[in-house]
C-alpha positions as CSV (number, residue, x, y, z in Angstrom):
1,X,0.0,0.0,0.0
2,X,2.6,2.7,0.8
3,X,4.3,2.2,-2.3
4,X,1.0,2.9,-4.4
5,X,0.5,6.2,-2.2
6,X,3.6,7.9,-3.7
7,X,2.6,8.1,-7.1
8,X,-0.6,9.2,-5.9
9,X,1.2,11.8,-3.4
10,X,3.4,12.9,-7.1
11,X,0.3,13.9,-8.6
12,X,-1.2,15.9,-6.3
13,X,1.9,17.8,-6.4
14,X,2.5,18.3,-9.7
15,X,-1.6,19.2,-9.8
16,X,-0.9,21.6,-6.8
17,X,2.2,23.2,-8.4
18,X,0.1,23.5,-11.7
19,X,-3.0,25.1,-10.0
20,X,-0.6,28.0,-8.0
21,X,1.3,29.0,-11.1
22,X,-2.3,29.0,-12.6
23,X,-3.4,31.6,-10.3
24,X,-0.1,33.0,-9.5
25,X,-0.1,34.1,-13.4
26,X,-3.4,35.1,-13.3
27,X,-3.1,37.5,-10.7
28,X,0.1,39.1,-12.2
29,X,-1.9,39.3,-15.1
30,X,-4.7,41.2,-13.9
31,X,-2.0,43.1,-12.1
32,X,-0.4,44.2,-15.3
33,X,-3.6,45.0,-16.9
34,X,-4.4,47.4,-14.3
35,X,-0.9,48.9,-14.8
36,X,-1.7,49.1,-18.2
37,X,-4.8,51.1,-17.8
38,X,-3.5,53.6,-15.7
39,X,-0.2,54.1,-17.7
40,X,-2.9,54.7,-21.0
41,X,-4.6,57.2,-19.0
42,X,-1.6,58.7,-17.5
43,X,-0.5,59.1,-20.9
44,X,-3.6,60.2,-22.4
45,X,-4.0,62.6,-19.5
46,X,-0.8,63.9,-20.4
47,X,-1.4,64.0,-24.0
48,X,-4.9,66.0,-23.1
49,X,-2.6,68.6,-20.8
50,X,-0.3,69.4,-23.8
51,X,-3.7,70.3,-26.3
52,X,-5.0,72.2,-23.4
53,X,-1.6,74.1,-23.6
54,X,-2.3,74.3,-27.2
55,X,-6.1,75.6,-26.7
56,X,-4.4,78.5,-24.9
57,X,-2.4,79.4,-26.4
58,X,-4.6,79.3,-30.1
59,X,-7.2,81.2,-28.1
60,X,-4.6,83.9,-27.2
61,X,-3.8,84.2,-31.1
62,X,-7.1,83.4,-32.2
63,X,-7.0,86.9,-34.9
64,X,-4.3,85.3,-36.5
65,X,-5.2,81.6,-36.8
66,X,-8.7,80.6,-35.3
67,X,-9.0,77.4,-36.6
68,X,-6.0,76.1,-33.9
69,X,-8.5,76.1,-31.4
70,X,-10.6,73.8,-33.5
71,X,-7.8,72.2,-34.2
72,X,-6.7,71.6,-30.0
73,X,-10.5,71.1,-28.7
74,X,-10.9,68.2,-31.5
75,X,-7.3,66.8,-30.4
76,X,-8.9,66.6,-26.3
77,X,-11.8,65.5,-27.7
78,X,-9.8,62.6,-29.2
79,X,-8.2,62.0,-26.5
80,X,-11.1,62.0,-23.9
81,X,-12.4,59.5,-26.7
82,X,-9.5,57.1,-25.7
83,X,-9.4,57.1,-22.1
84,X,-13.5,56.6,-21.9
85,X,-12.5,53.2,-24.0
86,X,-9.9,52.2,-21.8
87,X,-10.9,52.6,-18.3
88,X,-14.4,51.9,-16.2
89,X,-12.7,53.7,-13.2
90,X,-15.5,56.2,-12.3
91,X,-13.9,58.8,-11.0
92,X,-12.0,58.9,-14.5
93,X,-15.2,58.7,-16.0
94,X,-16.4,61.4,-14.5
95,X,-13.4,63.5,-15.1
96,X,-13.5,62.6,-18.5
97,X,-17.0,63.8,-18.4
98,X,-16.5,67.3,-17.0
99,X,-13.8,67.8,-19.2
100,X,-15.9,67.4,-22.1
101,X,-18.5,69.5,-21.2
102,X,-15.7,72.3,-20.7
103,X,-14.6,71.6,-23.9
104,X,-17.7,71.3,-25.4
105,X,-18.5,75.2,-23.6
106,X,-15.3,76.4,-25.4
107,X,-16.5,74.9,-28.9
108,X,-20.4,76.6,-28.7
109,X,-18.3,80.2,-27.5
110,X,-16.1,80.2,-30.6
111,X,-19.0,79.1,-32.5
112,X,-21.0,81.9,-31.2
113,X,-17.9,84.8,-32.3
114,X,-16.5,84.5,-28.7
115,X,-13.1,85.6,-29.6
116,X,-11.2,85.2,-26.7
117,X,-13.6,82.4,-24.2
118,X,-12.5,81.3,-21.1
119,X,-10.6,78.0,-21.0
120,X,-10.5,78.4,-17.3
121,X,-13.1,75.3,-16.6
122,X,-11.0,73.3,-19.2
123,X,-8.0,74.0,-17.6
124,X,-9.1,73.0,-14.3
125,X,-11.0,70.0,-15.4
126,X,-8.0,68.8,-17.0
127,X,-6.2,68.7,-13.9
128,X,-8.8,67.4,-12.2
129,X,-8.5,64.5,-14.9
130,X,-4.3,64.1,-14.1
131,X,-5.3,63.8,-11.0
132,X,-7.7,61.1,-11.0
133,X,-5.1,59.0,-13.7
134,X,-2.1,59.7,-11.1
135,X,-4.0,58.7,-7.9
């Protein structure tokens, strides 16, 4: 009998040893992919920061070129587009959200011969959405 146990015993480990680096993968896995996400909104968030720069700075010039702030609200836009695809984080979500209503603001007070609107609440929002990505 004791000899017909071993094998048995053999089994079970190898099984056991199988089943952990099962999980043990899994879990890093899942790990990563949360890495992942918040690297693409990190980088995304970044991205957004640098066409709010932009927005500014076309809104300051806007007699010279005004379609650069077309050009920068349709860039966050894009952006906004990609970390609403990548995340189910709410408080991204929501930052995402308030972001493009700002944005969206910006858009209808060009549209209406606003030469110079504020990009106050666009600015702020898009801290608000670093923040959320960083935290």
């Amino acid at each position: 009998m004791p000899a017909s146990r071993r094998p048995h015993r053999g089994r079970i480990a190898v099984v056991t040893a199988t089943v952990a680096a099962v999980v043990l993968t899994a879990g890093l896995t899942t790990g990563c992919d949360a890495v992942d996400k918040a690297l693409d909104c990190v980088q995304t968030a970044d991205a957004v920061a640098d066409s709010v720069t932009d927005l500014r700075q076309a809104v300051e010039n806007a007699a010279n070129d005004p379609s650069r702030a077309d050009a920068s609200l349709d860039s966050i836009e894009k952006n906004l587009r990609e970390i609403g695809d990548k995340t189910d984080d709410a408080d991204v979500d929501k930052a995402v959200d308030d972001l493009g209503k700002a944005v969206d603001n910006v858009r209808t007070a060009i549209r209406d011969g606003d030469a110079t609107p504020d990009v106050g609440p666009v600015t702020d929002a898009a801290g608000e959405l670093t923040k959320v990505c960083t935290s």
